[in-house]
C-alpha positions as CSV (number, residue, x, y, z in Angstrom):
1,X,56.2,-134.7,-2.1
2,X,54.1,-131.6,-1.3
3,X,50.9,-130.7,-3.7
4,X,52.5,-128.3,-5.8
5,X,55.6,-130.6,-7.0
6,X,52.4,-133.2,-8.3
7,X,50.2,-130.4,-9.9
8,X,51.4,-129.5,-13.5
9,X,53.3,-126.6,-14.5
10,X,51.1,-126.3,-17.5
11,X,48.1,-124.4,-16.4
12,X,46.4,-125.3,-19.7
13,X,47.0,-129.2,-19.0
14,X,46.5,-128.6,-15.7
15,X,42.7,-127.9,-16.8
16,X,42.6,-130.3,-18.8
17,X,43.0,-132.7,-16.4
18,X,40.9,-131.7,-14.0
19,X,38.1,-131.6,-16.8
20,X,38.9,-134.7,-18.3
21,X,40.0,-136.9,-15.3
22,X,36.4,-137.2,-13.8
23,X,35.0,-138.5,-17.5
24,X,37.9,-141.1,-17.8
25,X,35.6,-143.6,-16.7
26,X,32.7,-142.5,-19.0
27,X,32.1,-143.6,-22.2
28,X,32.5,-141.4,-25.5
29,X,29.0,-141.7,-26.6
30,X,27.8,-140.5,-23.0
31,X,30.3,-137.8,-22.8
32,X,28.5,-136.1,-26.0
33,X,24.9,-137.2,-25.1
34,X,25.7,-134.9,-22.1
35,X,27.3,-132.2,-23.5
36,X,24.5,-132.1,-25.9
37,X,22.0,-131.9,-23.6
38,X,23.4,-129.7,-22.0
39,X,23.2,-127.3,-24.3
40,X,19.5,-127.9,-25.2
41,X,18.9,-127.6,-21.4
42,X,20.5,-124.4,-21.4
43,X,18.8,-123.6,-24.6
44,X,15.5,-125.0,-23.3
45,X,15.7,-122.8,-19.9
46,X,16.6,-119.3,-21.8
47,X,14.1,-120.0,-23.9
48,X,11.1,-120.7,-20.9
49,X,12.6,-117.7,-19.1
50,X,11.8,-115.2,-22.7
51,X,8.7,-117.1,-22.9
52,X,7.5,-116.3,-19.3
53,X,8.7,-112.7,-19.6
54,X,7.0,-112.1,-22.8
55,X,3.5,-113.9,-21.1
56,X,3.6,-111.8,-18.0
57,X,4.4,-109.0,-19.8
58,X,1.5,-109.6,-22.2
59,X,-0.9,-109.9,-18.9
60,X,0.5,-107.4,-17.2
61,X,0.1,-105.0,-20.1
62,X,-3.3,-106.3,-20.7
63,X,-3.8,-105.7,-16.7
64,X,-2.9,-102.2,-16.6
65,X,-4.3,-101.3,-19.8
66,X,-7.8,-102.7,-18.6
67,X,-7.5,-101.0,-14.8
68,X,-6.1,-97.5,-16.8
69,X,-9.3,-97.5,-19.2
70,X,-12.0,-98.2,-16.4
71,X,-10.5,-96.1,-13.9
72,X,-9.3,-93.0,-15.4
73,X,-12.8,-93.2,-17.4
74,X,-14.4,-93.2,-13.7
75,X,-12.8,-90.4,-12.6
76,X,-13.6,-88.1,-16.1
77,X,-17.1,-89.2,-16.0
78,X,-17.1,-87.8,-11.8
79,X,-14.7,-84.3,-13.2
80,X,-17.1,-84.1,-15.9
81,X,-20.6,-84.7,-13.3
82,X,-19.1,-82.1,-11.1
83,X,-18.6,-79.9,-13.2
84,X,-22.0,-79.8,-14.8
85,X,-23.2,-79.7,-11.8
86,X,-21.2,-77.1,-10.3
87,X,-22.2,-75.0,-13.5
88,X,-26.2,-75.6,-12.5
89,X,-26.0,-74.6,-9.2
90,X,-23.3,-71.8,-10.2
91,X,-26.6,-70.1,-12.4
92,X,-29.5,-70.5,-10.1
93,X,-29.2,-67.8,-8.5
94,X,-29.5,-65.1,-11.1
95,X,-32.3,-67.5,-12.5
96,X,-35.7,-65.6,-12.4
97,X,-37.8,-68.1,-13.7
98,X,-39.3,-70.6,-11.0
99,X,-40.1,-73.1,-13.6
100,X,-36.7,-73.5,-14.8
101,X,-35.2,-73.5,-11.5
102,X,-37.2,-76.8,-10.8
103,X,-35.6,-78.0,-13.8
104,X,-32.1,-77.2,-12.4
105,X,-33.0,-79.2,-9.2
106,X,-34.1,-82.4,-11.5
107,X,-30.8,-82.2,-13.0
108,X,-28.8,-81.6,-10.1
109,X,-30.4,-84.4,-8.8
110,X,-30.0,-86.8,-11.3
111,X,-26.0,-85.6,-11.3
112,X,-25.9,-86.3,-8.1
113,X,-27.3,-90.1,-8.4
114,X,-25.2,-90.2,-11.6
115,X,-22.7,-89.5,-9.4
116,X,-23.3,-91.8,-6.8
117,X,-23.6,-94.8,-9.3
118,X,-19.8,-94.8,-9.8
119,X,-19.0,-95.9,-6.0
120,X,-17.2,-98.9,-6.3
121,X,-18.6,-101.8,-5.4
122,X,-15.5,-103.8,-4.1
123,X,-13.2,-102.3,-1.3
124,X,-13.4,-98.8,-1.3
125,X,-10.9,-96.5,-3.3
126,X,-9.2,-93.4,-2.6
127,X,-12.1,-91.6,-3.8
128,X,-13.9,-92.7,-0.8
129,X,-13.6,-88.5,0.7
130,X,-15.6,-88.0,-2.6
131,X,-18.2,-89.8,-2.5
132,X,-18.8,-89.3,1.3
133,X,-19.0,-85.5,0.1
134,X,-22.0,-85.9,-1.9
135,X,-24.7,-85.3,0.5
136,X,-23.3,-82.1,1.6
137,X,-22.6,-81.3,-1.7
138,X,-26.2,-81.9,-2.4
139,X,-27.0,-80.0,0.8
140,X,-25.4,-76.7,-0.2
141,X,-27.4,-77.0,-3.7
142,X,-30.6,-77.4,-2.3
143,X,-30.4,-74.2,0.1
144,X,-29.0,-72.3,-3.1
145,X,-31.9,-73.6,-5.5
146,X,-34.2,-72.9,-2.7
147,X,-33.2,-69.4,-1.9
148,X,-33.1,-68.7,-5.6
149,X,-36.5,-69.6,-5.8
150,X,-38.1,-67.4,-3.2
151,X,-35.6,-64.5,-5.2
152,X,-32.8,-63.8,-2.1
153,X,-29.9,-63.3,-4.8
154,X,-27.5,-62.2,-2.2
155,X,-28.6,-65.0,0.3
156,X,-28.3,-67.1,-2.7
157,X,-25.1,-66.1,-4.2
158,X,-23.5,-66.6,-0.1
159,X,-25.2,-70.0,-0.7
160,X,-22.9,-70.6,-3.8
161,X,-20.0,-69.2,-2.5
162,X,-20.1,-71.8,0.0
163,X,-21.4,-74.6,-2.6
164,X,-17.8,-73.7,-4.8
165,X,-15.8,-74.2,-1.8
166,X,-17.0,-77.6,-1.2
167,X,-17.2,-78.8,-5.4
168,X,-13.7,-77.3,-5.5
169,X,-12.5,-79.5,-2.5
170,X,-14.0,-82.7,-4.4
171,X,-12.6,-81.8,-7.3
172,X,-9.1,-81.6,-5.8
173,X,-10.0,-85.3,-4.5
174,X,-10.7,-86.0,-7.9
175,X,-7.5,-84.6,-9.1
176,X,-5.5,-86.3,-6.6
177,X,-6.8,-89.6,-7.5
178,X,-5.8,-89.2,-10.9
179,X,-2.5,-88.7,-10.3
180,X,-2.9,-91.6,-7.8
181,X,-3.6,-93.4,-10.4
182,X,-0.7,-92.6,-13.0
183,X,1.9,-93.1,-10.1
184,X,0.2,-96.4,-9.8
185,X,1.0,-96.8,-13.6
186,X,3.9,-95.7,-13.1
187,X,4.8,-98.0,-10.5
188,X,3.6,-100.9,-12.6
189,X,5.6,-100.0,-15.7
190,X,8.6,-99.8,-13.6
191,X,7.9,-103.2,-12.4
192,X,7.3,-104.8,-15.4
193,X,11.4,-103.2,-16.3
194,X,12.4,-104.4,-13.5
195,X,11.0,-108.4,-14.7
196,X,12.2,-107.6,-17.9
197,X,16.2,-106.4,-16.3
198,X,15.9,-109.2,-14.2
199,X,15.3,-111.9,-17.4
200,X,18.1,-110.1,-19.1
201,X,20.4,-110.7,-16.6
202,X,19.1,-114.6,-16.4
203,X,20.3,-114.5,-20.3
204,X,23.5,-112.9,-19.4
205,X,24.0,-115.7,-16.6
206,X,22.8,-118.4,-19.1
207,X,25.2,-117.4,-22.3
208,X,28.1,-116.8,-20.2
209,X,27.5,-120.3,-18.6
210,X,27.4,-121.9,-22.4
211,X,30.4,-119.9,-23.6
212,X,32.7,-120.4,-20.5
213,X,31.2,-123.8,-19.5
214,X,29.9,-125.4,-21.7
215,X,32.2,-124.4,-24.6
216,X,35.6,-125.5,-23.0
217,X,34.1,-128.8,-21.5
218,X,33.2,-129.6,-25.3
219,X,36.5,-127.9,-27.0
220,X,38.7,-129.9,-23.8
221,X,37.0,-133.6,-24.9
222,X,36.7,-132.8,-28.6
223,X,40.3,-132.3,-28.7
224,X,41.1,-135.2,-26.2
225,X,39.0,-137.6,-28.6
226,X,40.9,-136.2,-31.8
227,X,43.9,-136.4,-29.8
228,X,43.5,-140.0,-28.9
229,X,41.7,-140.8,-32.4
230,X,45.2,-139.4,-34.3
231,X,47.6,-141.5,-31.8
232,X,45.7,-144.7,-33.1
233,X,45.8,-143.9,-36.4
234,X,49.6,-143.5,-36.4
235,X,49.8,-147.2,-34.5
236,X,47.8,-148.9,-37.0
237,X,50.3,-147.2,-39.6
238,X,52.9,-148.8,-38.0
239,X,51.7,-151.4,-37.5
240,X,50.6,-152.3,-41.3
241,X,54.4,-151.7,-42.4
242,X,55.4,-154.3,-39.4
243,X,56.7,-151.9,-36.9
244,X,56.2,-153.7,-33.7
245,X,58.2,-151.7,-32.0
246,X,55.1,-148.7,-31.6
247,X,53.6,-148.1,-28.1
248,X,49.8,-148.7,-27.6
249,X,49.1,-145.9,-25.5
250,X,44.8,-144.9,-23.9
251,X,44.1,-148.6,-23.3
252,X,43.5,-147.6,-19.6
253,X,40.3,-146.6,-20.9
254,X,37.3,-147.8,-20.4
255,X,35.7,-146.0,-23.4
256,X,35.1,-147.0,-27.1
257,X,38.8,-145.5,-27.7
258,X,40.0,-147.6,-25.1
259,X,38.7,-150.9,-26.9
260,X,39.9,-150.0,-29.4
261,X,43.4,-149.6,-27.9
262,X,43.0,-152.5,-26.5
263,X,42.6,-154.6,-29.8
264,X,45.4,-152.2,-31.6
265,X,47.4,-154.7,-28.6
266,X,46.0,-157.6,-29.4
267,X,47.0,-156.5,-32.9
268,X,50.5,-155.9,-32.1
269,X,51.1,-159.2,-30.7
270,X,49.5,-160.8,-33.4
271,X,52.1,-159.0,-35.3
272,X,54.8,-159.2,-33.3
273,X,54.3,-163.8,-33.1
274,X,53.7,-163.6,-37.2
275,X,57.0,-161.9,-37.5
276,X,58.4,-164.4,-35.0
277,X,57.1,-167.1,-37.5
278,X,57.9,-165.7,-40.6
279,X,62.1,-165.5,-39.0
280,X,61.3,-168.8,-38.0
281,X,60.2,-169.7,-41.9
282,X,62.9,-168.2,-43.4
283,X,65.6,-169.8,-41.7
284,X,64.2,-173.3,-42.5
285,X,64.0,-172.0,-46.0
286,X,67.1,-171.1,-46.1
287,X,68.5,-174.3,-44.7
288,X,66.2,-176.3,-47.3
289,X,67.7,-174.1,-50.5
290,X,71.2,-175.0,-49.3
291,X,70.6,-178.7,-48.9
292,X,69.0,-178.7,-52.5
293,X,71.8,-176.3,-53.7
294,X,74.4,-179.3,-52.3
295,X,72.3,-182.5,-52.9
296,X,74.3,-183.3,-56.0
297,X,77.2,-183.1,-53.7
298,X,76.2,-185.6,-51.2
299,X,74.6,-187.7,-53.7
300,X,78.4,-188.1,-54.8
């Protein structure tokens, strides 16, 4: 006999079989303990998995948020510095007054240490270039507020021609570091989609395992139970109108259905010797009416 002749034709039963075969020896109570927790394990894991997403994301949003605000203010205070003191340096020439060219040098000077108060003071950033531009920087200033103050306006507007150059280069450092910085937000987003895909596809995985899984198991042993729990019902019916002749089918089980079963056959034979007893009755009965019914007769 090959495998095929021994499988069902049934596909249906087939399944049913191979679901319910391996839990033949497992009793009815543990059968829905399991299925049960199986679904609050799957329940339980979905759950944890939104629960981690939605605390990651949280940090994560706090993370970039926090980095964003610090860094992009860093930059605008350094666009804003040069820029005030490209402005300075841009006017001394044409300044006439010596007094208020000191004045310009104070300030470029303290721009420039504002300035150099933003270097980080972890590893170095991208704007490393900048602030290693600083001293020339401050270099070109001085030669253009010194030469405006001994009056060499074409000497001094060379100067800032050269001082623009230079700002202009840091500023595109600047610049560049900005949108350094937004790819890097970028980049983060885009990874925080990617966790949040990734947990939707967990939940796919998960619901599709309690629909296809978990639902049939419990639809295949609900039925089976019913099945087995209708079958009995019918033998005890039988069985209380004195129909011995019923079959006691499941009491190969091991379950709570099964001793059941079992007792439905010690039920039957129970039945089976009162109804041996009860023929047995009645024929003496009958034989002691017809000796009363004929007494008289032998009395004679």
């Amino acid at each position: 006999m090959t495998l095929s002749s021994r499988l069902p034709a049934d596909p249906w039963r087939f399944i049913q079989m191979a679901v319910l075969w391996p839990m033949a020896s497992v009793r009815i109570s543990t059968r829905l303990y399991a299925l049960a927790g199986m679904a609050l394990l799957s329940v339980c894991v979905l759950s944890a998995a939104a629960l981690r997403f939605v605390t990651l994301a949280g940090e994560s949003g706090r993370d970039i948020r926090h980095r964003v605000e610090s860094e992009l203010m860093r930059v605008n205070d350094l666009d804003l510095l040069l820029e005030r003191h490209r402005r300075i340096i841009e006017s001394a020439p044409v300044e006439l007054d010596r007094v208020r060219i000191v004045e310009l040098r104070v300030k470029a000077a303290q721009i420039i240490e504002d300035m150099e108060d933003r270097i980080p003071h972890g590893p170095a950033d991208n704007l490393g270039p900048f602030f290693a531009g600083l001293p020339e920087l401050a270099r070109h200033a001085e030669v253009t507020l010194h030469l405006a103050e001994n009056y060499a306006q074409a000497a001094g507007i060379e100067a800032v021609a050269r001082y623009v150059a230079h700002a202009r280069e840091l500023q595109s450092q600047v610049a560049l570091h900005k949108l350094e910085q937004l790819a890097a937000v970028d980049r983060d987003v885009t990874a925080l989609f990617e966790s949040g895909t990734f947990l939707a596809r967990w939940v796919l995985v998960g619901s599709v395992f309690v629909v296809f899984m978990i639902g049939p198991v419990s639809f295949i042993v609900t039925r089976q139970i019913v099945r087995r729990l209708k079958g009995m019902t019918r033998t005890m019916l039988q069985l209380a109108q004195n129909d011995v002749s019923v079959r006691i089918s499941g009491t190969r089980y091991i379950d709570e259905l099964g001793d059941m079963a079992r007792a439905l056959g010690v039920f039957k034979a129970n039945a089976e010797s009162l109804l041996t007893y009860q023929g047995q009755i009645e024929a003496l009965n009958e034989r002691f009416q017809f000796a009363l019914e004929n007494m008289s007769h032998g009395l004679s």
